[in-house]
C-alpha positions as CSV (number, residue, x, y, z in Angstrom):
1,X,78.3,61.2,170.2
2,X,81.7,60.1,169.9
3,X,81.8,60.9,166.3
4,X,81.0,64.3,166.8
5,X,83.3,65.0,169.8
6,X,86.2,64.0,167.7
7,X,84.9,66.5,164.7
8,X,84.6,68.9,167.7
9,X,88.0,68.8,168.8
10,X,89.0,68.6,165.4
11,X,87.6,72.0,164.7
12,X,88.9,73.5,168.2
13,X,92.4,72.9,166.9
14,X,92.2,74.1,163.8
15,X,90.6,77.4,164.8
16,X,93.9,77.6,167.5
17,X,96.0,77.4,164.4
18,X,94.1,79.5,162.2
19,X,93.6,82.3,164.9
20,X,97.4,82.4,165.2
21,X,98.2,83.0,161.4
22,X,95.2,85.8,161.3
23,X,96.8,87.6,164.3
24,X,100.1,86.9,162.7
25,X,101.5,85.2,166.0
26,X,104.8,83.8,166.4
27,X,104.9,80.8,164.6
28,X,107.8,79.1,166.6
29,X,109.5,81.3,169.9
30,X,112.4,78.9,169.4
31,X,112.9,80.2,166.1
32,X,112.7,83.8,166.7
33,X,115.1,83.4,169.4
34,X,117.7,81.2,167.3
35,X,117.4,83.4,164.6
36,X,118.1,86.7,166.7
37,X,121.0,84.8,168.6
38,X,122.3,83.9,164.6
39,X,121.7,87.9,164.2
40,X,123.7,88.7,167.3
41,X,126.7,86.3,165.8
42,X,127.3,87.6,163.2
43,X,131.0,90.2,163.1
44,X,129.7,94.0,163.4
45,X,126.3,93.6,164.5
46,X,125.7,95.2,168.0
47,X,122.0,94.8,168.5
48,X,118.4,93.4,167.2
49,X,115.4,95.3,167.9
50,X,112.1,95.4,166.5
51,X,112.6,91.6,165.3
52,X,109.4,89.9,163.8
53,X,108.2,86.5,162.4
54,X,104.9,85.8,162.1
55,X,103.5,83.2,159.5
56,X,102.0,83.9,156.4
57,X,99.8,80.3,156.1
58,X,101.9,78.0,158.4
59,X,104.7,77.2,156.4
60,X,106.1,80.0,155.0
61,X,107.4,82.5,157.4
62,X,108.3,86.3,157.1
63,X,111.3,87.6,159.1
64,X,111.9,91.6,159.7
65,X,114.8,93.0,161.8
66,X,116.2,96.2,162.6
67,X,120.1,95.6,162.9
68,X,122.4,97.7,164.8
69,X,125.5,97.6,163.5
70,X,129.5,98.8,164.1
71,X,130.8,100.3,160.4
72,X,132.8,102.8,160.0
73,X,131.6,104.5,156.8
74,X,133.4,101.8,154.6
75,X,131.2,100.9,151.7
76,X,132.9,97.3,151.3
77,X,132.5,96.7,154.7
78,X,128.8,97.2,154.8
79,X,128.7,95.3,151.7
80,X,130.3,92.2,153.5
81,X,127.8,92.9,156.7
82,X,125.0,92.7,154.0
83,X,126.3,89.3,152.8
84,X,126.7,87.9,156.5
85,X,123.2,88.6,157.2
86,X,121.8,86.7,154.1
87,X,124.2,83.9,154.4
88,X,122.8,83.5,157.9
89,X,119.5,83.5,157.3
90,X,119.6,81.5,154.1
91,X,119.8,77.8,156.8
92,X,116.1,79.1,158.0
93,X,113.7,79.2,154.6
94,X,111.9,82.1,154.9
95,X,109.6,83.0,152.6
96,X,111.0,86.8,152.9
97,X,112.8,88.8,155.0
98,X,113.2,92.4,155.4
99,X,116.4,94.0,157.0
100,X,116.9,97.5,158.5
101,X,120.8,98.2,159.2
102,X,121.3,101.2,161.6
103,X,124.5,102.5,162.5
104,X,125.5,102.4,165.7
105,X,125.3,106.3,166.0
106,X,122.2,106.3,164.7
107,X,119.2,106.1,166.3
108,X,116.6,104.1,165.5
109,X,113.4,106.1,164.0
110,X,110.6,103.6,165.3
111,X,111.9,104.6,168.6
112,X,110.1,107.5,170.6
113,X,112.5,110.6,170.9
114,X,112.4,111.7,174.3
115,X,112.0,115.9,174.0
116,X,114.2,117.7,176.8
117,X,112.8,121.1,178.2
118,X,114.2,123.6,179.9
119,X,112.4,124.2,183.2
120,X,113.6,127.3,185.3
């Protein structure tokens, strides 16, 4: 009976763990927080939105971002922005990372639009 409690709780666990990879949970809140607050550091970057990590088998871990950011429409500059950003990142070995940069005039186009009428 023991025996089998053990192997019970055993299996409990590991369907916890595997439930969170298949919904692609948050693998670590710490990390998603450190990593936005690294985001947030960095010289030019305004804002993080739509920021996701989820876990592609425990281990290796997938980042996506929208970042806003404050260029004026200087190429080298946005260069230098794009090299912050994967110098940052490189300290938390993820398995791949996707990176949206938005202007900060621009607005985001996962974000709803809000439609004004005219009502007389």
């Amino acid at each position: 009976m023991g025996f089998t409690l053990f192997i019970l709780s055993n299996v409990v666990r590991n369907l916890w763990v595997t439930g969170k990879l298949f919904f692609q949970a948050v693998p670590d809140k710490a990390l998603h927080e450190k990593i936005r607050h690294t985001l947030l550091g960095i010289d030019g970057v305004s804002e993080i939105h739509h920021q996701h990590l989820w876990s592609l088998d425990g281990e290796h871990h997938v980042l996506t971002a929208h970042v806003k950011a404050i260029l004026t429409h200087d190429l080298e500059r946005y260069t230098q922005l794009k090299a912050a950003i994967r110098s940052a990142l490189e300290t938390y070995d993820l398995a791949h990372t996707t990176i949206e940069i938005e202007l900060a005039e621009e607005a985001c186009r996962d974000q709803p639009v809000s439609i004004q009428t005219d009502q007389h």
